[in-house]
C-alpha positions as a Markdown table, in Angstrom:
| # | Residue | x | y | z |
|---|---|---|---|---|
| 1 | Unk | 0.0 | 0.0 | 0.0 |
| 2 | Unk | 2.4 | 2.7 | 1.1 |
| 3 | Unk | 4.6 | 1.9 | -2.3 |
| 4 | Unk | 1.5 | 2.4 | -4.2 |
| 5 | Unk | 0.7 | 5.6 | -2.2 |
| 6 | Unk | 4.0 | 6.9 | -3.3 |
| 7 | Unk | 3.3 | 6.2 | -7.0 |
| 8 | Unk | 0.2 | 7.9 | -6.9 |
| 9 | Unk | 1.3 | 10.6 | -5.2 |
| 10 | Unk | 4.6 | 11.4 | -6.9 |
| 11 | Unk | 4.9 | 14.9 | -8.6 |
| 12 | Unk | 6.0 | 13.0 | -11.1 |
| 13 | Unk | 3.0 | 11.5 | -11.9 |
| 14 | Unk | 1.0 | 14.1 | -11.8 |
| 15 | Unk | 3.5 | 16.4 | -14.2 |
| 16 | Unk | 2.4 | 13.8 | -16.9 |
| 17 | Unk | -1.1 | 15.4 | -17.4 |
| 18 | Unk | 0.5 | 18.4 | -18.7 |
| 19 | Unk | -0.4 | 22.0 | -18.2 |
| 20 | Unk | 1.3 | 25.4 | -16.6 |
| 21 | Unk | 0.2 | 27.7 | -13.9 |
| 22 | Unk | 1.5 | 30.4 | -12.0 |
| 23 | Unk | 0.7 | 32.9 | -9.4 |
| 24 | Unk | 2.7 | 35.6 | -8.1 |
| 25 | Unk | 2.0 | 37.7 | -5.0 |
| 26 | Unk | 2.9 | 41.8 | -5.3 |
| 27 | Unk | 2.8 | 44.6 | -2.9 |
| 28 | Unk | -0.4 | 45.5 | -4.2 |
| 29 | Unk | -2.9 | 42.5 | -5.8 |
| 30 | Unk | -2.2 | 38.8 | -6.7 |
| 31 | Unk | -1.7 | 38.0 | -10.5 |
| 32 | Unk | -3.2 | 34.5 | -10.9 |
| 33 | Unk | -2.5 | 32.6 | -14.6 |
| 34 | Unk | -2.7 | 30.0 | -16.6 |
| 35 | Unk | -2.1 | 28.2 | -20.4 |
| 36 | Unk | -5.4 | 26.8 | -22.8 |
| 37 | Unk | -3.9 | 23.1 | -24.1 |
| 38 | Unk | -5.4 | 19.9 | -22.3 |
| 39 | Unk | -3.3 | 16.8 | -23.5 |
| 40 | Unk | -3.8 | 13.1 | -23.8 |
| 41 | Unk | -0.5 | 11.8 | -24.0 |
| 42 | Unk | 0.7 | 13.3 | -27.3 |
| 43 | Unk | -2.6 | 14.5 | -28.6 |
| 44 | Unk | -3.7 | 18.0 | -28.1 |
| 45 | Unk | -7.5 | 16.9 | -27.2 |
| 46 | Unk | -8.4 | 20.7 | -26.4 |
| 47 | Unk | -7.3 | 23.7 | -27.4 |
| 48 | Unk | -9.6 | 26.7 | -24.6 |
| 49 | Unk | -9.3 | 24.7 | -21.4 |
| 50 | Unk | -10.8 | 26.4 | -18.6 |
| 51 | Unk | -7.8 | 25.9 | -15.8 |
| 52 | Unk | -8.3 | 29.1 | -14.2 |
| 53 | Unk | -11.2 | 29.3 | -11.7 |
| 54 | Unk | -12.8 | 32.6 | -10.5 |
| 55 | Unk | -14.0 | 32.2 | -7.0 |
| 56 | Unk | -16.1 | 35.1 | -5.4 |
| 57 | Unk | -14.4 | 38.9 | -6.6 |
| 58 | Unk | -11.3 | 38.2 | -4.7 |
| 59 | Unk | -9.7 | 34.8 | -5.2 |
| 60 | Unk | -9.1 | 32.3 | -8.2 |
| 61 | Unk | -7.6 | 29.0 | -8.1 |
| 62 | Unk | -5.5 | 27.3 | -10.9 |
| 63 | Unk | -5.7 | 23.9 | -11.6 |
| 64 | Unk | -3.2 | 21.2 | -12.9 |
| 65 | Unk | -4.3 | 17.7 | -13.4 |
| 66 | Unk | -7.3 | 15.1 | -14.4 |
| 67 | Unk | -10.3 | 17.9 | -15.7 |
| 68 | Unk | -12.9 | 15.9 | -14.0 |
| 69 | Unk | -11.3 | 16.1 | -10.7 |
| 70 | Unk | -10.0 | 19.9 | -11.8 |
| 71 | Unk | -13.6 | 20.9 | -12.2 |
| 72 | Unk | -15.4 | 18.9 | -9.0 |
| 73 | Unk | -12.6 | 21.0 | -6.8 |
| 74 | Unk | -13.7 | 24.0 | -8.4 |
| 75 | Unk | -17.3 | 23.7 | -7.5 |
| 76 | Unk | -16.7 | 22.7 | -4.2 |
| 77 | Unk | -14.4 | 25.8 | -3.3 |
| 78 | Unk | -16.8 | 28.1 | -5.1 |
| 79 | Unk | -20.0 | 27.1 | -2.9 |
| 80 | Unk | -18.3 | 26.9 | 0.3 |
| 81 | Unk | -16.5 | 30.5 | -0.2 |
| 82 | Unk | -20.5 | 31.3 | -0.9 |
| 83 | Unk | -21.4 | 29.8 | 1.9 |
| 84 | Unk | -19.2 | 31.5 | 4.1 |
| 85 | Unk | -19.8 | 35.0 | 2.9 |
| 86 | Unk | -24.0 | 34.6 | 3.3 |
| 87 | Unk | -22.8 | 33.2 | 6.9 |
| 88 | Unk | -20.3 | 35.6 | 8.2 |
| 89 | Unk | -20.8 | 38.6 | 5.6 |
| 90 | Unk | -17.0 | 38.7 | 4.5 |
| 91 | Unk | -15.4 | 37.2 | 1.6 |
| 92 | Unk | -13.4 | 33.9 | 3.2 |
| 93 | Unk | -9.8 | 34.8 | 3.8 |
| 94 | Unk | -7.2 | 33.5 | 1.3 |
| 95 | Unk | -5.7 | 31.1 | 4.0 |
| 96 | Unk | -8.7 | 29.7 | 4.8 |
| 97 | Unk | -9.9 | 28.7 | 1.5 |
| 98 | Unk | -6.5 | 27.1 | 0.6 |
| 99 | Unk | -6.6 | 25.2 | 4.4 |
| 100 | Unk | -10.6 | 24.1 | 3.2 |
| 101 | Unk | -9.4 | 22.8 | 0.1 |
| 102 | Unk | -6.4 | 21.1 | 1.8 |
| 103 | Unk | -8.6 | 19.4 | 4.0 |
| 104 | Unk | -10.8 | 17.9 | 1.0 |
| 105 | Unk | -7.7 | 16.9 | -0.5 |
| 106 | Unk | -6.3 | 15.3 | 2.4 |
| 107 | Unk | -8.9 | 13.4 | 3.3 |
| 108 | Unk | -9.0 | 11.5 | 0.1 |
| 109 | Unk | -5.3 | 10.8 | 0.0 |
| 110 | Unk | -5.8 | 7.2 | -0.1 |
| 111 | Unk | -7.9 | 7.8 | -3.4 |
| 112 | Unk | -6.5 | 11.0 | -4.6 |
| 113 | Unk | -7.6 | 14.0 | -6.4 |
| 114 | Unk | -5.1 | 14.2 | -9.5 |
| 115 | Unk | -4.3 | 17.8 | -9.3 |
| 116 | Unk | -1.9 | 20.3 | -8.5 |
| 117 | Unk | -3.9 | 23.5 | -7.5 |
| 118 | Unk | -2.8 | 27.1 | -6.9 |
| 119 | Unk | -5.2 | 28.9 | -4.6 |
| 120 | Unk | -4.5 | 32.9 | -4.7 |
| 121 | Unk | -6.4 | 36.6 | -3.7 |
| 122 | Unk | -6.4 | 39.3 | -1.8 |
| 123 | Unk | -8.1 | 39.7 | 1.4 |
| 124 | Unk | -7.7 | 42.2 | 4.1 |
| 125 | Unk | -4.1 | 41.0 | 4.6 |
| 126 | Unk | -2.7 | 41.7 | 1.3 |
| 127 | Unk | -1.8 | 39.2 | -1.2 |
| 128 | Unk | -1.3 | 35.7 | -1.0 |
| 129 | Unk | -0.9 | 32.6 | -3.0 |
| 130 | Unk | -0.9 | 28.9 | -2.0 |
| 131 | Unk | 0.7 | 26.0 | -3.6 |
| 132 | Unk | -1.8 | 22.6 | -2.6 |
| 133 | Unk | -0.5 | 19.1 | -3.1 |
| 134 | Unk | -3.0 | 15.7 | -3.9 |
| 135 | Unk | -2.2 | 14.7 | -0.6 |
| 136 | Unk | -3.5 | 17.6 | 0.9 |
| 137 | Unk | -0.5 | 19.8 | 1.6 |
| 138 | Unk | -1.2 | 23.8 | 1.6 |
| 139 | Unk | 2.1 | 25.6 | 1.3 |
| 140 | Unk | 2.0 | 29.6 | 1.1 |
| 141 | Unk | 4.8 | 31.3 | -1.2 |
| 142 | Unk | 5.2 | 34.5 | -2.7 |
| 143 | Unk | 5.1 | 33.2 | -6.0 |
| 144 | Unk | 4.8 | 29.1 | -7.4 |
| 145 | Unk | 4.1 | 27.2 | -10.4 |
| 146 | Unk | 2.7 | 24.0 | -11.5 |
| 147 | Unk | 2.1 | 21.9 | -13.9 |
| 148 | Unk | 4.4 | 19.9 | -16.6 |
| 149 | Unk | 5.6 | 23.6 | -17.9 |
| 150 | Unk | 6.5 | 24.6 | -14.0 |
| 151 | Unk | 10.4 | 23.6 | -14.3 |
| 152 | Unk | 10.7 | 26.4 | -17.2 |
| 153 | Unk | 8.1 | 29.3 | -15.1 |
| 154 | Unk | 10.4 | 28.7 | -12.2 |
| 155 | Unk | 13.3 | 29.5 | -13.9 |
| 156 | Unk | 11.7 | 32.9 | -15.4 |
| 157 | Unk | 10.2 | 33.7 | -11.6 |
| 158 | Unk | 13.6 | 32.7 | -10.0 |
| 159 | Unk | 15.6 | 35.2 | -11.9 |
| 160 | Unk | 13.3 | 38.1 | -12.0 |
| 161 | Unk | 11.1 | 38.2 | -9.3 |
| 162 | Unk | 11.4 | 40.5 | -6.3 |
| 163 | Unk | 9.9 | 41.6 | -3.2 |
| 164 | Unk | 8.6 | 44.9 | -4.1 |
| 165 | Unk | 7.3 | 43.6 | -7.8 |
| 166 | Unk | 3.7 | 45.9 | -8.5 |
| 167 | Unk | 0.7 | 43.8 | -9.9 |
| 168 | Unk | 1.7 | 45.1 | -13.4 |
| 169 | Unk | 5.4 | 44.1 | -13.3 |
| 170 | Unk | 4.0 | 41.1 | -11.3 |
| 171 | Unk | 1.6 | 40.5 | -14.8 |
| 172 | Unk | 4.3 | 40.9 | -17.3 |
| 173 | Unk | 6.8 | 38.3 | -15.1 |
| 174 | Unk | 3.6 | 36.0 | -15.3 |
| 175 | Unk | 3.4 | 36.1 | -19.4 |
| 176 | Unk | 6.8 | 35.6 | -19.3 |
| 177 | Unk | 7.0 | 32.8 | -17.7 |
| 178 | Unk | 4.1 | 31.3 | -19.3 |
| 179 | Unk | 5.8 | 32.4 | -22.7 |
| 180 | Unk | 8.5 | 30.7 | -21.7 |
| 181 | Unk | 6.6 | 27.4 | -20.6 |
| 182 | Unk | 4.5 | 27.0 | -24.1 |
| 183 | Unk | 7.9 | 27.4 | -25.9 |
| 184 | Unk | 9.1 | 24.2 | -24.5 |
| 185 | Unk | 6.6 | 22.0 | -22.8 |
| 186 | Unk | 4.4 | 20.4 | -25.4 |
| 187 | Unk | 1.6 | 20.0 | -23.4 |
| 188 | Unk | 1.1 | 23.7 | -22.5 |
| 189 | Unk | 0.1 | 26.6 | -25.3 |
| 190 | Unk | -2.8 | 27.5 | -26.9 |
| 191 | Unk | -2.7 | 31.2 | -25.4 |
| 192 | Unk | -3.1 | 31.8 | -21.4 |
| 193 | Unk | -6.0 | 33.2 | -19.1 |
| 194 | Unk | -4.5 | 36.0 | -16.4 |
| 195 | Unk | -6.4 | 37.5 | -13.5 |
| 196 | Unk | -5.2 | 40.6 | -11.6 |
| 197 | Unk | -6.7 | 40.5 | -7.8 |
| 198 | Unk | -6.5 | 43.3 | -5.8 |
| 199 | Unk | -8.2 | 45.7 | -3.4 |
| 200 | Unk | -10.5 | 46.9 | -6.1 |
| 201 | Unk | -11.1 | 43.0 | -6.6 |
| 202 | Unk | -10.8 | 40.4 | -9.4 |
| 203 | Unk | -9.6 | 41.3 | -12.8 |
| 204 | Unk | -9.5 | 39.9 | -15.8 |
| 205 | Unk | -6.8 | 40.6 | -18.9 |
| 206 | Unk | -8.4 | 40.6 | -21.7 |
| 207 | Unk | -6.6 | 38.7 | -25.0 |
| 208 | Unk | -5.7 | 41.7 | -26.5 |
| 209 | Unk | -3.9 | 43.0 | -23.5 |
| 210 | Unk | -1.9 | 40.0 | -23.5 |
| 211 | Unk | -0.3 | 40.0 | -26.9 |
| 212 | Unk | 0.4 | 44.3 | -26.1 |
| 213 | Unk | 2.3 | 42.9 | -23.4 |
| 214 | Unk | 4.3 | 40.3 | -25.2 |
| 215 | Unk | 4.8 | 42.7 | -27.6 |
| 216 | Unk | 6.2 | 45.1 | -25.3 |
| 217 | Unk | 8.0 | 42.6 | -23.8 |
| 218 | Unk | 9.6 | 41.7 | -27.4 |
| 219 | Unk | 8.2 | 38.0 | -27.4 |
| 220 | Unk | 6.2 | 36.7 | -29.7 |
| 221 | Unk | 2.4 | 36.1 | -29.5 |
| 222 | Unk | 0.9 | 32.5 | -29.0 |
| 223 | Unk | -0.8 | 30.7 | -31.3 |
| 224 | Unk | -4.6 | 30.0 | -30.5 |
């Protein structure tokens, strides 16, 4: 049992499904992101996969992984974050959502969840952003990746990040990196989603504003 355990939960295994995400905290929002392509094994099966989750106007979580399980994880986060605000009348703090969904993953370590998830906001402590394993660990960081395309977006994030980033220096390290990723992981591409979160809430970048960036940034633009 425990050898099997391993095998089921071993990054490695889970880096197979393919798929990059990334989330980066900044002095003044969250910047939350993702790439389109779902894979099985070498054939692109989709080419506008939803991996990036709005939940409430202040938090999003990214997901890496099995869809089916992606999506089930989704739902559950998004009605309990519900619930919480019709209960207490506040949005439910970013550590507390990614300790919820640790729990949910935890207790179904025996029969996992394939995923990698990011969980990320802003909440009346600033930014954060949470890295959650299929076994149910909940790890906050000032910026992470996931996903097949991760070893490429923490190369980008390692060399340029810093701890005074803005949200829009915080955005263009985030295309970067996902630039970077769809360049050279096969099962990521197919243009990204990105989501600004900050005090005046949840934000999305449009398409447009993505290839002005890249072409600010002097990088190509993604194919669809």
């Amino acid at each position: 049992m425990v050898d099997a355990l391993s095998q089921t939960l071993n990054p490695e295994t889970l880096k197979k499904t393919g798929t990059t995400t990334v989330g980066l905290t900044a002095k003044d929002g969250a910047v939350i992101g993702t790439e389109h392509r779902a894979t099985m094994g070498t054939l692109i099966a989709h080419k506008d996969t939803q991996k990036l989750f709005r939940i409430g106007n202040h938090m999003a979580l990214t997901t890496a992984g099995l869809v089916g399980d992606a999506q089930i994880l989704a739902r559950y986060l998004d009605a309990e974050a519900k619930l919480y605000e019709m209960k207490r009348e506040q949005p439910i703090p970013i550590k507390s959502a990614a300790t919820l969904m640790a729990n949910i993953l935890n207790s179904r370590k025996f029969y996992p969840y394939y995923v990698q998830l990011i969980v990320g906001g802003w909440d009346r402590e600033g930014a954060h952003v949470f890295s959650l394993d299929a076994a149910g660990g909940s790890i906050p960081d000032k910026w992470t990746t996931t996903g097949s395309g991760s070893p490429y977006v923490f190369g980008v994030l390692e060399d340029h990040y810093k701890d005074d980033i803005t949200a829009t220096e915080a955005l263009d390290l985030a295309i970067r990196g996902l630039n970077a990723a769809t360049r050279r992981d096969s099962a990521s591409g197919n243009g990204m989603d990105l989501a600004v979160i900050g005090p005046r809430g949840y934000q999305s970048v449009a398409r447009e504003e993505i290839d002005r960036r890249l072409k600010k940034l002097g990088l190509p633009p993604i194919p669809a």
